[in-house]
MARLO-746097 format. One record per residue (C-alpha): residue in three letters; z, x, y. Coordinates in steps of 0.1 Angstrom, whole numbers, plus 2048, in hexadecimal, padded with zeros to 3 digits. Layout:
<atoms>
<aa=ALA&up=Z&east=X&north=Y>
...
</atoms>
This chain:
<atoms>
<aa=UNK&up=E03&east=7DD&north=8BE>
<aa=UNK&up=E00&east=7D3&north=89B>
<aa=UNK&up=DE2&east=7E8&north=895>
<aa=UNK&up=DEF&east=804&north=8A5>
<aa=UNK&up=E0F&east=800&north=88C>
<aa=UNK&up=DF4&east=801&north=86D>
<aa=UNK&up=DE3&east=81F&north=87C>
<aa=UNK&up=E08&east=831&north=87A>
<aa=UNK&up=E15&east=824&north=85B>
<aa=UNK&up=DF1&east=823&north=848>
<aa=UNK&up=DE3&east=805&north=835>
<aa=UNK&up=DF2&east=80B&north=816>
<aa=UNK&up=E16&east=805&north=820>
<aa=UNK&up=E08&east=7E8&north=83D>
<aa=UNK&up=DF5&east=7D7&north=81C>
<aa=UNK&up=E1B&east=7D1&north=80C>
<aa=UNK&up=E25&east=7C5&north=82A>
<aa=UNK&up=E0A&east=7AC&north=82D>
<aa=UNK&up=E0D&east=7A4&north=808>
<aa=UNK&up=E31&east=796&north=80F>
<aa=UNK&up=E24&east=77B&north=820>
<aa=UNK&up=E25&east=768&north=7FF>
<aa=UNK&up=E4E&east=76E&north=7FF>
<aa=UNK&up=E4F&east=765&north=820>
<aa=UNK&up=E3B&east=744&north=81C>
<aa=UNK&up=E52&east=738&north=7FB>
<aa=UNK&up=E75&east=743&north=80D>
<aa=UNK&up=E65&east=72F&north=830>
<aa=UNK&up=E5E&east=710&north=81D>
<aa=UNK&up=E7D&east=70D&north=804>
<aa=UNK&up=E92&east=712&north=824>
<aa=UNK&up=E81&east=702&north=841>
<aa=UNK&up=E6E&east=6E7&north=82F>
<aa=UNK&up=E84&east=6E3&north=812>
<aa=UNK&up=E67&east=6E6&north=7F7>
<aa=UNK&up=E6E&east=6EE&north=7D4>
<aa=UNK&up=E68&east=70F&north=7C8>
<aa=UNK&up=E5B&east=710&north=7AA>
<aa=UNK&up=E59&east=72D&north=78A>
<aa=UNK&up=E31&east=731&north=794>
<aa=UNK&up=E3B&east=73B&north=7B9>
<aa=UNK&up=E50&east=757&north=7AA>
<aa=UNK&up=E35&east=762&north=78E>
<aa=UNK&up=E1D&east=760&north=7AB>
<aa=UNK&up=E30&east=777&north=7C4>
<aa=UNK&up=E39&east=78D&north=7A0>
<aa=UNK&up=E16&east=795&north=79E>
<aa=UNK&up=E0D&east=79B&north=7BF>
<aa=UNK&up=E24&east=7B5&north=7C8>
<aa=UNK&up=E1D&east=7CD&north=7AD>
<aa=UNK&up=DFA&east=7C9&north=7AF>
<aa=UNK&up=DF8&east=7CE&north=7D8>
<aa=UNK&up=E12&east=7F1&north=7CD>
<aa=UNK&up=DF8&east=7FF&north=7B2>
<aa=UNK&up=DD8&east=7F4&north=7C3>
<aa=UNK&up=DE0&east=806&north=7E7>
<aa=UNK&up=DEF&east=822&north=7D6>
<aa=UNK&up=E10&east=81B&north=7E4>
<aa=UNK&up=E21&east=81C&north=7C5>
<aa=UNK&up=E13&east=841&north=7BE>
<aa=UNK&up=E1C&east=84E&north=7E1>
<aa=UNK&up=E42&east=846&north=7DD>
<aa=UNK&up=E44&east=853&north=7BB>
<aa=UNK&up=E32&east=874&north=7C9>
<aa=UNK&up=E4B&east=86F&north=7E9>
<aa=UNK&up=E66&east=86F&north=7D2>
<aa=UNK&up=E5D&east=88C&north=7BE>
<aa=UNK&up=E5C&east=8A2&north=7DB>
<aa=UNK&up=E7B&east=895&north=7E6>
<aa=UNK&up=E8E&east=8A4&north=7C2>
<aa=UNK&up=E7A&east=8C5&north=7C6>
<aa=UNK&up=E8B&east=8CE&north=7E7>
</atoms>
């Protein structure tokens, strides 16, 4: 199933996805676990997600998305 899902929605907006983890990871441990979150976590997950968008040419296809959206 979770291939299949890649196949449909293609690997560049599964990699974002899958890049989240790290979110998911420091949100799971502050509120299961109660560890601190600290100001690297955030610089960490601040660099990640921008990176993963301009590498997989996500970032590209919604500003393209979007443009053909105003021309209509």
């Amino acid at each position: 199933m979770y291939n299949n899902t890649i196949t449909k929605i293609g690997p560049s907006e599964s990699a974002i996805f899958l890049n989240l983890n790290t979110f998911f990871s420091i949100v799971g441990s502050a509120v299961m676990l109660g560890e601190p979150i600290y100001y690297y976590h955030w610089l960490g997950l601040l660099l990640i997600v921008p990176g993963v968008l301009m590498g997989s040419g996500a970032l590209e296809d919604m500003i393209r998305k979007r443009a053909r959206a105003g021309k209509v």
